[in-house]
N, C-alpha and C positions, 0 to 999 in steps of 0.2 A: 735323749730323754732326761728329764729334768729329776733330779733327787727331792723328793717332798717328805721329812722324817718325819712331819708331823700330817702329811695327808694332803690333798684337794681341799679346799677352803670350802666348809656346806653348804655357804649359800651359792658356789659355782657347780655343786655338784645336780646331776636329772634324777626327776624322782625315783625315779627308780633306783637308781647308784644310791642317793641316799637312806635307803629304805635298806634296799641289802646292807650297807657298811655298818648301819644300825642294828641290824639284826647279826651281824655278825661279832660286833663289839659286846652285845648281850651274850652269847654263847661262848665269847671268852673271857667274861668277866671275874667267873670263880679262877678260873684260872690265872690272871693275874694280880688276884688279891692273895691267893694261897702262897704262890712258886716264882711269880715274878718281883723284882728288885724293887726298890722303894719309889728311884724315877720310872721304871718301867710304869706301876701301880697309880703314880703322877700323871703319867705321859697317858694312859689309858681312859683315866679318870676325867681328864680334858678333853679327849677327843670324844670320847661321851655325851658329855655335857653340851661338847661344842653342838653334835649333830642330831641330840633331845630338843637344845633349841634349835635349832634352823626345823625338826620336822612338827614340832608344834606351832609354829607359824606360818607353816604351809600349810598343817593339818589341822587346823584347831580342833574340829567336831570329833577327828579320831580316839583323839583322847580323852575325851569328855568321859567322866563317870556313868555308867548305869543308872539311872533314874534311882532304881530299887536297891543301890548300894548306898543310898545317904541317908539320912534321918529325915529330910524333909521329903523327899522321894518316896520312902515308905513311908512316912506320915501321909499327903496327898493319896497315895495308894490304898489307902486303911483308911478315906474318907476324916481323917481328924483335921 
């Protein structure tokens, strides 16, 4: 088995895989901003980023704002 310290590469990972790994770096994010070492909080902070983009450009619409959370959303909503 291959040693990967910094992970599977996201755009080779299935949606699925990158969905979890994503959801799993968010759930330990306070944590290694609190308790973890400065490259720890580097190393995290990257593989983050890495797998925000890779699932924004798979997902685009998922992440799309609420209509009703913008100004011109609730303007159009409020007929102005």
């Amino acid at each position: 088995m291959t040693h990967r310290p910094e992970g599977i590469p996201a755009p080779a990972l299935a949606d699925g895989d990158l969905t979890r790994e994503l959801q799993h770096l968010h759930r330990t994010r306070h944590d290694a901003f609190l308790t973890g070492s400065e490259d720890a909080f580097e190393t995290h902070t990257a593989r983050m980023l890495e797998l925000e983009q890779e699932y924004l450009r798979r997902f685009p619409d998922a992440a799309s704002p609420d209509p009703l959370r913008t100004r011109a959303g609730r303007r159009r909503a409020a007929g102005v």
